[in-house]
N, C-alpha and C positions, 0 to 999 in steps of 0.2 A: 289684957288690961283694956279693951274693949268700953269698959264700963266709962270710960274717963273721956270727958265731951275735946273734940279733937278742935285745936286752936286754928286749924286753914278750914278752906272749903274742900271737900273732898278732891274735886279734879285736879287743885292746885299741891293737894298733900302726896296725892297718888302718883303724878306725874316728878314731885323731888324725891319718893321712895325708888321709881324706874329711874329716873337720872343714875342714881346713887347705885344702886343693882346691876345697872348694866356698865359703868363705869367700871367697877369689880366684882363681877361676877361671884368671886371664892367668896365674898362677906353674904350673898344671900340667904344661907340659912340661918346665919345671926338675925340678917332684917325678918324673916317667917317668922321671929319670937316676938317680938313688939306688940304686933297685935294681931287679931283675927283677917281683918279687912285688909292690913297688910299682907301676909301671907298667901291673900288669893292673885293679890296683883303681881307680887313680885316672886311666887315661887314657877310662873309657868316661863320664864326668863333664865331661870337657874337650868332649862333643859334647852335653851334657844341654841346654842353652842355646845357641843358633846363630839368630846375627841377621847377615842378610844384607841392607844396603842401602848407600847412598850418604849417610847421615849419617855425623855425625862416631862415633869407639866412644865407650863409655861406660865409665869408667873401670874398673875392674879385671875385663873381662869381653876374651877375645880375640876379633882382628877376622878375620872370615872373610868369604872370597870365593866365589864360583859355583868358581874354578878350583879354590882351595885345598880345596875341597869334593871334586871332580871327581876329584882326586888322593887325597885318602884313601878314596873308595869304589873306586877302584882296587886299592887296596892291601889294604884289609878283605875278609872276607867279607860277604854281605848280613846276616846276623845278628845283624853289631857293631850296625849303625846302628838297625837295628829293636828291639833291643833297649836301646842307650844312649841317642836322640835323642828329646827328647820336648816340647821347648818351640819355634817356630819362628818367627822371624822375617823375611818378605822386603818391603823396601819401596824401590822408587826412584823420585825423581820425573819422573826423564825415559825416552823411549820408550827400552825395549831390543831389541837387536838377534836375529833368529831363534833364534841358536846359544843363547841364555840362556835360550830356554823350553823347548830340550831337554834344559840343563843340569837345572833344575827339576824338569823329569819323571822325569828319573833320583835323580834325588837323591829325589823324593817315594816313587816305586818303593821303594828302599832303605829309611826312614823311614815302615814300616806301623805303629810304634806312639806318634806325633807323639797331644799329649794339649791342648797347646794349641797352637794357630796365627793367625799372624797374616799376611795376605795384602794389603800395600795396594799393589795395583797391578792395576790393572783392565785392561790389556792382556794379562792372561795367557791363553792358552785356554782359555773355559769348560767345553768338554765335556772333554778332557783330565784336567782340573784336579778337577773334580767326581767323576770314577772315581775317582785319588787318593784323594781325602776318604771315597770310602765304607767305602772299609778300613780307617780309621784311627778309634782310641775318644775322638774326639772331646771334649774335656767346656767347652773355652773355643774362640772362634770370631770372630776379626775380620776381615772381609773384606771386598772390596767386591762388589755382587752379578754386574755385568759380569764378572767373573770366576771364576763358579763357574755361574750359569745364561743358560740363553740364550734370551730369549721365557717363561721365565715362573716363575714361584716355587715350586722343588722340595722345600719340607721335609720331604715324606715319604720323600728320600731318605734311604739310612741313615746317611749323615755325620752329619745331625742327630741320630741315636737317643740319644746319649748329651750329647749339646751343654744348659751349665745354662747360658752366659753366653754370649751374642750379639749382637757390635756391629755392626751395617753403615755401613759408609764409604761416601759419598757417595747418589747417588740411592737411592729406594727405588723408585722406578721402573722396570722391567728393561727394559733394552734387549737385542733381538737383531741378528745380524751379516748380513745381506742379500747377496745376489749381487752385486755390486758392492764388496765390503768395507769396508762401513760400517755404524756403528751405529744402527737405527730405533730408538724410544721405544717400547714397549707399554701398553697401557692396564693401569694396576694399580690396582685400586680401596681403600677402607678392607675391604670382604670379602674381598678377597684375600687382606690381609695378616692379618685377623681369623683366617681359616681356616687360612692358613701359620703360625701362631703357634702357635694351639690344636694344633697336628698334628704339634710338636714337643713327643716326652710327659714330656722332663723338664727344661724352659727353666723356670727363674725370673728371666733377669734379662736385658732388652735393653736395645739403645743404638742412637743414630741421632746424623748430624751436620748435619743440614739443617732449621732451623726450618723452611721453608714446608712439608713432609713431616709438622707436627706432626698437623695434620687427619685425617690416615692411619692413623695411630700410635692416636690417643685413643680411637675407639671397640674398635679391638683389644686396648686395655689395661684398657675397661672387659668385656669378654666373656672376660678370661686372668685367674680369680681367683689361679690359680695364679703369676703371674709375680710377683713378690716386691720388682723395682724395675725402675725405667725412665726411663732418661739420655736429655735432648738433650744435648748438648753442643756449645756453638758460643763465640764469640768476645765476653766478657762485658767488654772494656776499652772505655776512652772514656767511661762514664757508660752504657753501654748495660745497659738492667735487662732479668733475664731472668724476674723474676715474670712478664712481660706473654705469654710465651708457655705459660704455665700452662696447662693445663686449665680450664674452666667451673666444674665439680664436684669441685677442688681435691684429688685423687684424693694423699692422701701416699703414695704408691709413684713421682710421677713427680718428678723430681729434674732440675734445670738446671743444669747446674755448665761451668767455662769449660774449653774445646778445650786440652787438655794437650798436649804432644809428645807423639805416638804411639810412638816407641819408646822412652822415656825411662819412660814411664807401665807401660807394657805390661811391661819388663824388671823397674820394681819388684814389680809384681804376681807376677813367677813364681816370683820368690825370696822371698814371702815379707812383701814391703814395703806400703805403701799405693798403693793405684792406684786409678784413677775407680770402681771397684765398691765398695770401701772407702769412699772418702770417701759415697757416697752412699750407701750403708748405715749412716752413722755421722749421717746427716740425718735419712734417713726413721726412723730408733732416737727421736731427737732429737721429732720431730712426735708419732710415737708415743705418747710419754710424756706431751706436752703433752698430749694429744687425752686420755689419760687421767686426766691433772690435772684438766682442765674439765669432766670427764663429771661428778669427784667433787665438784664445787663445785653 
């Protein structure tokens, strides 16, 4: 309906169709039907957030498949997606089959300007996967490390150059894939990860989900003035206290808070909402203040 002289001025129309689009997401392809000039502005919006897993969706946000994906980079040119797609999420908890890591490849191809990502599925191929990453301006980063290195801890790769907030899922341990097709352990020590840390020049903020790993983590976090804060996160119900995995040196930058749903958490944070980096900047603010109560006493 095109034909019909529009009652605003353009920039004023365009900007209450994006209000409207990104408020809920799931109604965009209703707004694509309105009319032509609508549909350019607010369908590159309809890909800005894409979460791909085997959870349930989260309300007003549309559910997308590896297929349904598959099918629109068909149709686009490479430049829709590089240019609209920028927040990612892929999580399933059970093994997927071959075809789904080419699906991914391609798709990650397509999406060179992806700003956050989230990766929880440690089946995927590491070397693959880590190409990907390097062309993308990285700035948020959750993943697990079986799937992005293999044998050993690469942050001086350039995925990292731009990465401020980095969570790793599960071990901190890296394992590589042996001739045989299976995963060996690698010895990963606290310098390891002292020195993988330090070598990402603009992290202020990690995260880890494995107490026994805290030992790892501590002396890394005491050698990174620059990191700014730093989550365990793990499973805080039943009476279980997570003071007890503190630090010695009571370092307030390191913060324990309880294992949120990962894509529930992760989606509030893109748009905008409170998510584990939030909350635990609104802690360490919190100590902050004390600590500067007490100096003045």
């Amino acid at each position: 309906m095109d034909y019909v002289e529009p009652k605003l001025p353009p920039e004023m129309e365009r900007v209450i169709f994006e209000i409207a689009a990104l408020s809920r997401p799931v109604t965009i392809p209703k707004l694509m039907l309105v009319a032509r000039r609508v549909c350019s502005w607010v369908e590159p919006l309809l890909y800005r957030v894409i979460c791909v897993s085997d959870s349930q969706p989260i309300d007003g946000f549309p559910h997308f498949t590896m297929d349904i994906l598959e099918k629109a980079l068909e149709a686009k040119q490479a430049s829709f997606f590089q240019d609209a797609v920028r927040h990612v999420f892929v999580g399933f908890t059970d093994f997927c089959p071959p075809f789904f890591f080419r699906q991914i490849e391609s798709f990650m191809t397509a999406c060179a300007g992806i700003t956050t990502l989230c990766i929880a599925d440690r089946y995927l191929p590491s070397f693959h996967m880590l190409n990907h990453l390097n062309v993308m301006p990285l700035q948020h980063l959750m993943v697990n490390l079986d799937a992005i290195f293999d044998g050993g801890l690469y942050f001086s790769s350039p995925a990292f150059h731009d990465v401020t907030h980095l969570y790793i899922l599960g071990s901190l341990v890296v394992a590589s894939l042996n001739i045989w097709g299976t995963y060996e352990t690698t010895n990963t020590s606290a310098k390891d990860w002292e020195m993988g840390l330090t070598s990402i020049p603009h992290l202020t903020h990690f995260a880890f989900n494995r107490p026994r790993f805290r030992n790892i983590v501590y002396p890394a976090l005491h050698e990174c003035p620059r990191l700014q804060c730093c989550i365990l996160l793990c499973t805080l119900g039943h009476g279980v206290d997570g003071t007890k995995w503190l630090p010695e040196s009571r370092d307030i930058r390191f913060v324990v808070d309880d294992l949120p749903d990962a894509q529930a958490d992760w989606l509030s944070g893109v748009v905008g909402g409170q998510d584990m980096w939030a909350r635990a900047e609104a802690v360490i603010s919190a100590r902050r203040a004390e600590q500067m109560r007490a100096e003045k006493l």
